[in-house]
N, C-alpha and C positions, 0 to 999 in steps of 0.2 A: 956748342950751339945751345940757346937759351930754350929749355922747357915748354912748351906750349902752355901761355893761361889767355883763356878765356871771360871776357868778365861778365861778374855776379846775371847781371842784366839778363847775357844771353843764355846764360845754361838756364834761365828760368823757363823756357822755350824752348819744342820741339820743333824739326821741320814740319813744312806743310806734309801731311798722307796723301792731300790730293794731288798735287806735283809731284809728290814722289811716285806714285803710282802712275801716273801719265808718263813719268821721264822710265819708269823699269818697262812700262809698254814700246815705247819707242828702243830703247836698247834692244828688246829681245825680237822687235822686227830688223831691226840692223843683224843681227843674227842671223835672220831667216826664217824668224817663228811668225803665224800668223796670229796675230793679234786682233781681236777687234775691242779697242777703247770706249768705254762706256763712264768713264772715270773723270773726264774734264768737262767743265759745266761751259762751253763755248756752242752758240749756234754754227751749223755747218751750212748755212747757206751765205752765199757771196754777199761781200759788202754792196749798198746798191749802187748804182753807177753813179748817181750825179754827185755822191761822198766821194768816191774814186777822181773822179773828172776833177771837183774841187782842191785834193790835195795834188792831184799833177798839176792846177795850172797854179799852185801855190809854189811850189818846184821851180815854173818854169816863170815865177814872176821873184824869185830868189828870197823866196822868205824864208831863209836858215839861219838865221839869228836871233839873238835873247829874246824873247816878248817879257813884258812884266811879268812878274814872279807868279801872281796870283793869273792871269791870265792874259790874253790881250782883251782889248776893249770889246768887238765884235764879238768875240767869244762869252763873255762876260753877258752880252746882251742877252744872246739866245741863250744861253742858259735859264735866261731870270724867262726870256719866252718858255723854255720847257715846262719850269717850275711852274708857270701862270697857268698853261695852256693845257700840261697834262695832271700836273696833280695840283694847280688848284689852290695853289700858292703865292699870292700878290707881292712882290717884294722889288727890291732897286738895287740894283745894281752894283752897289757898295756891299751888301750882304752876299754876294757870292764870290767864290774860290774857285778855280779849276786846278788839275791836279795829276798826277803820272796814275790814272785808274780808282777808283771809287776806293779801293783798298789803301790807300795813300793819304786821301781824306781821313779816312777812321782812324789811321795811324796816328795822323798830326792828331788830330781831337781827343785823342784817349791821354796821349804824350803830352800834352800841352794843358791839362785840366787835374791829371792824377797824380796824388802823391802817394808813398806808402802807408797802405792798411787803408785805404778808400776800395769801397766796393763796388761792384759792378755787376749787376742782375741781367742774366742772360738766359733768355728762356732757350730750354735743351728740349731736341737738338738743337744745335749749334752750326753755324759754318764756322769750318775748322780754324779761323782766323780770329777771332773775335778774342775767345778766350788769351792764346798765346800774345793780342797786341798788350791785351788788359796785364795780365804776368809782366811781359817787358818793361811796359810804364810801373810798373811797381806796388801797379793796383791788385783787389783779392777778387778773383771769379768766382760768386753767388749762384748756382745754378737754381732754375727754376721751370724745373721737370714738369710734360706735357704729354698726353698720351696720344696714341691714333684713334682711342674712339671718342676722343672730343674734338678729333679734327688737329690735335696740336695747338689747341688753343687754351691758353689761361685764363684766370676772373680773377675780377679785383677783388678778393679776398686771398685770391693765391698769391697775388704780386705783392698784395700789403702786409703778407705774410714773412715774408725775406725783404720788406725795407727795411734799414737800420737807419739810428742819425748818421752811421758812417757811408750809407748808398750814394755816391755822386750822380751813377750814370745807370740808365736800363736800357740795353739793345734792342730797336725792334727790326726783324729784319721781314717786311711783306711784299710781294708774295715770298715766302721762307727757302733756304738753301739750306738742309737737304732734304726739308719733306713738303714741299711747294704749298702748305698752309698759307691762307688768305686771313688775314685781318677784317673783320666788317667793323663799321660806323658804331657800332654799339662796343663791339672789340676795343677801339680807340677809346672810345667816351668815357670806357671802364679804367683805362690807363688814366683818363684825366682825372678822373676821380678823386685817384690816389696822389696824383703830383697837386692836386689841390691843398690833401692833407698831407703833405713834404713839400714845400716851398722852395728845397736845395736842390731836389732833384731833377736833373735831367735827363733828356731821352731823346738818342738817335734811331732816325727812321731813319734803316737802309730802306730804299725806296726802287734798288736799281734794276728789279724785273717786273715792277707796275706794269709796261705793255702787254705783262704774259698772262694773265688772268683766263679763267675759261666761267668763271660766274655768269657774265651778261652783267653784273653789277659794278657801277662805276668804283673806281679805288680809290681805298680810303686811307687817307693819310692824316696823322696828327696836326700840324702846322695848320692843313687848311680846313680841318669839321672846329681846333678851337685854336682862332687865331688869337686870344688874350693869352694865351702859352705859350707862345711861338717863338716867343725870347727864353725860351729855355727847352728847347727844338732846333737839334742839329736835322737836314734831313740831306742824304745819300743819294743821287743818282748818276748816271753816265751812259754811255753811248755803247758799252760793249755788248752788252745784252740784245738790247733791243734793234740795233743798227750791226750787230756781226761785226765788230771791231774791236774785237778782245786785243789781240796786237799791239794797239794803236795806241790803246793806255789814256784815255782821255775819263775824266771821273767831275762831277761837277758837287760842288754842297752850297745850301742855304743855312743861316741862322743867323743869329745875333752877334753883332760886328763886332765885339771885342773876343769874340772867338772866332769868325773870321779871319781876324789881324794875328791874331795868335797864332794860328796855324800857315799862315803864311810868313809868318818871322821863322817858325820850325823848315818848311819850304823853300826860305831864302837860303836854310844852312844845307841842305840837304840835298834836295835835286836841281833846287832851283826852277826855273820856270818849267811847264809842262812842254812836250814837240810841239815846235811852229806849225810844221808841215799836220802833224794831229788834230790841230786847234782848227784849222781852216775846212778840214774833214768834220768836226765836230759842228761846226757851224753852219755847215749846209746839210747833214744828219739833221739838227734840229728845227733849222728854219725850212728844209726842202719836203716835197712829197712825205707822208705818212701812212697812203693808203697800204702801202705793202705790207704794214703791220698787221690790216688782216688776214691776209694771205698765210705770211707765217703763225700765226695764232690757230688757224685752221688745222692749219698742217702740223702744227707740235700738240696740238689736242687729238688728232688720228693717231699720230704716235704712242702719245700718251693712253690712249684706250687700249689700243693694240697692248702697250707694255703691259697695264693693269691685268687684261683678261689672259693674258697667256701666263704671268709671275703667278696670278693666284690661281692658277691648273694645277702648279706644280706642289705635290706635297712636301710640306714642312715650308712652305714659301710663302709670304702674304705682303700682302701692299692695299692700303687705303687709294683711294681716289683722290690725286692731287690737286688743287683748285688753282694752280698756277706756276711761273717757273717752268723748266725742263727736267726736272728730277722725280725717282720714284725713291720714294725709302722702305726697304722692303725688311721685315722681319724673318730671320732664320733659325728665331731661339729653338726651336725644337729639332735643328740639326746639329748644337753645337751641345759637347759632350764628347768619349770616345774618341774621335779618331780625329777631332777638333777642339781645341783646349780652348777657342775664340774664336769670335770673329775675324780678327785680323789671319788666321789660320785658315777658314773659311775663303776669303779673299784673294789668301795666296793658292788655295786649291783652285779656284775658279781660272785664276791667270795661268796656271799650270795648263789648265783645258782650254785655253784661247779666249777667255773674256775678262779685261780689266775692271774692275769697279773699286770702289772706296769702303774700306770697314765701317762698319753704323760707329763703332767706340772711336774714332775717328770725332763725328763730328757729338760727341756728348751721348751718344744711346744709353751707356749705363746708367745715367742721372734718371732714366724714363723705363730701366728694365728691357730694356730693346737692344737685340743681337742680333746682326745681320748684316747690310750693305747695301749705298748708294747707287742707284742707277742712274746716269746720262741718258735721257732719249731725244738727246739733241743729236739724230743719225737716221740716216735714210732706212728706211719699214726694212728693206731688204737685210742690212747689216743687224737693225733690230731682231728680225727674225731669228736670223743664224747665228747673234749671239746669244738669244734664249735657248735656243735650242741644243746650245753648247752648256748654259747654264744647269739645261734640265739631263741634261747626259752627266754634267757634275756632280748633282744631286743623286739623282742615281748610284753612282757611285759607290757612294756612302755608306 
């Protein structure tokens, strides 16, 4: 039997921490431990029905077959409705992709633009995804470290800081996963600043939890505060966040067409089109009802307070106030030492006591000096409750 090799490519990459922590939560409830997951960034409230109704009567009108690569047509529409309608973004038709989840998108765009020793500026924290796609395309991860008392926000003197001629790409991801930082209008303006003075470089706005905002202030997205950029502006969003259809794998992007096409020639080899039965879900997600959005925006902001004022009771525990997203990033450096060589050690004591979460060095915390761990508070006040409470008995502990 032939040796197991792996290639160069993939040893460059770790698994995800945050799937893998979701998948050892689910094992040790098959077990019979009780678990409460705090680890996976998916809303828990029901998809809403007329998304449902759509892909059953999509079902039941036999649409299970290829759609074009990039999308179907109808799909394609709404999308460019979302991009108009919610963040603000004027564009045709031609310019947009759909795709197996907003993660898919990033894949092709990073894959399809980088070569070896091109960099890529990624303000840390990080979602745990970003850096590992940039590694696989063969590019080099630039970190560029953000604290909690500036809100996790950089200046353009920080970013102009880590351009190189060799910077291709800067991520932007707002509202941010894992510390729900918000980008303002002036945030952006400062980005543009600098792609003024780098003509080469470009910048993805993930865009994909724009509904989740707790400001009052409308979101601010590059593409649409400077549309003479726009052609050098991928931007990210999709339906799983905002419409409860993680599942479902539906991701939409905007930009300039000959990265469009690019990434859809990567797409034709790869998955191939996105679900029929998804796309028709996707399309009445975006063309249908809205209001519910604030309902849930209400209700992950009670959450979200609830988490803040009970994480920061607990000593050695701290957490900023997140201005978006479902995530709290909470610092625990003054519990690691001793009887904790890390965070990731920290994490696995947590889940030892009934509550899963994701280590901060996961998604880049040590670029920022920050040790500790990602909260989910996409979960009902009750399961909140009782996994703090398990958290603060952990602490304890100690």
């Amino acid at each position: 039997m032939p040796s197991p090799r792996l290639s160069s490519a993939l040893a460059r990459i770790a698994p995800s921490q945050t799937t893998a922590m979701t998948d050892r939560a689910t094992e040790l409830r098959a077990q019979g431990r009780d678990i409460i997951s705090l680890s996976v960034g998916e809303p828990d409230f029901d998809t809403p029905f007329h998304v449902v109704a759509a892909m059953k009567a999509a079902l039941d009108s036999g649409q299970t077959r290829y759609t074009p690569v990039g999308g179907t047509a109808a799909m394609k529409r709404a999308a460019a409705l979302h991009f108009e309608r919610d963040l603000g973004i004027a564009i045709d038709v031609a310019q947009v992709t759909v795709s197996a989840g907003g993660k898919q998108a990033i894949f092709h765009a990073l894959l399809a633009t980088l070569d070896p020793g091109d960099e890529v500026v990624i303000p840390a924290p990080w979602w745990v995804s970003y850096p590992e796609i940039v590694r696989f395309a063969g590019g080099t991860v630039v970190p560029l470290p953000t604290r909690p008392e500036t809100g996790f926000h950089f200046s353009a003197a920080d970013l102009a800081a880590v351009v190189t001629p060799r910077t291709r790409w800067l991520l932007l991801n707002s509202p941010g996963n894992p510390t729900g930082a918000v980008f303002t209008a002036e945030d952006i303006c400062a980005v543009a600043a600098v792609m003024e003075a780098h003509p080469e470089l470009l910048v993805m706005s993930d865009d994909i939890y724009a509904p989740l905002t707790y400001t009052g202030a409308p979101h601010a997205t590059l593409a649409a505060l400077r549309p003479d950029l726009a052609d050098r502006v991928l931007t990210v969003s999709g339906v799983s966040k905002s419409h409860a259809m993680t599942g479902l794998r539906i991701g939409v992007a905007t930009g300039p067409e000959w990265l469009i096409r690019a990434m859809e020639r990567l797409q034709s080899h790869s998955s191939g089109n996105p679900c029929s039965i998804s796309q028709a879900g996707a399309v009445a997600a975006f063309e249908g009802p809205q209001d519910f959005l604030a309902d849930w925006r209400e209700r992950f902001r009670q959450r979200r307070d609830l988490v803040v004022s009970r994480i920061n009771a607990i000593p050695g525990l701290s957490t900023p106030v997140p201005q978006g997203a479902f995530y709290c990033f909470v610092d625990a450096s003054p519990l690691i030492g001793g009887m904790l060589a890390d965070d990731g050690a920290l994490a696995l004591h947590l889940l030892e006591h009934g509550v899963a979460v994701v280590a901060a060095s996961a998604f880049g915390g040590g670029h920022c000096g920050l040790a500790g761990f990602r909260i989910s508070f996409a979960a009902s006040e009750d399961q909140l409750n009782a996994a703090i409470d398990r958290i603060e008995k952990a602490v304890s502990a100690l």
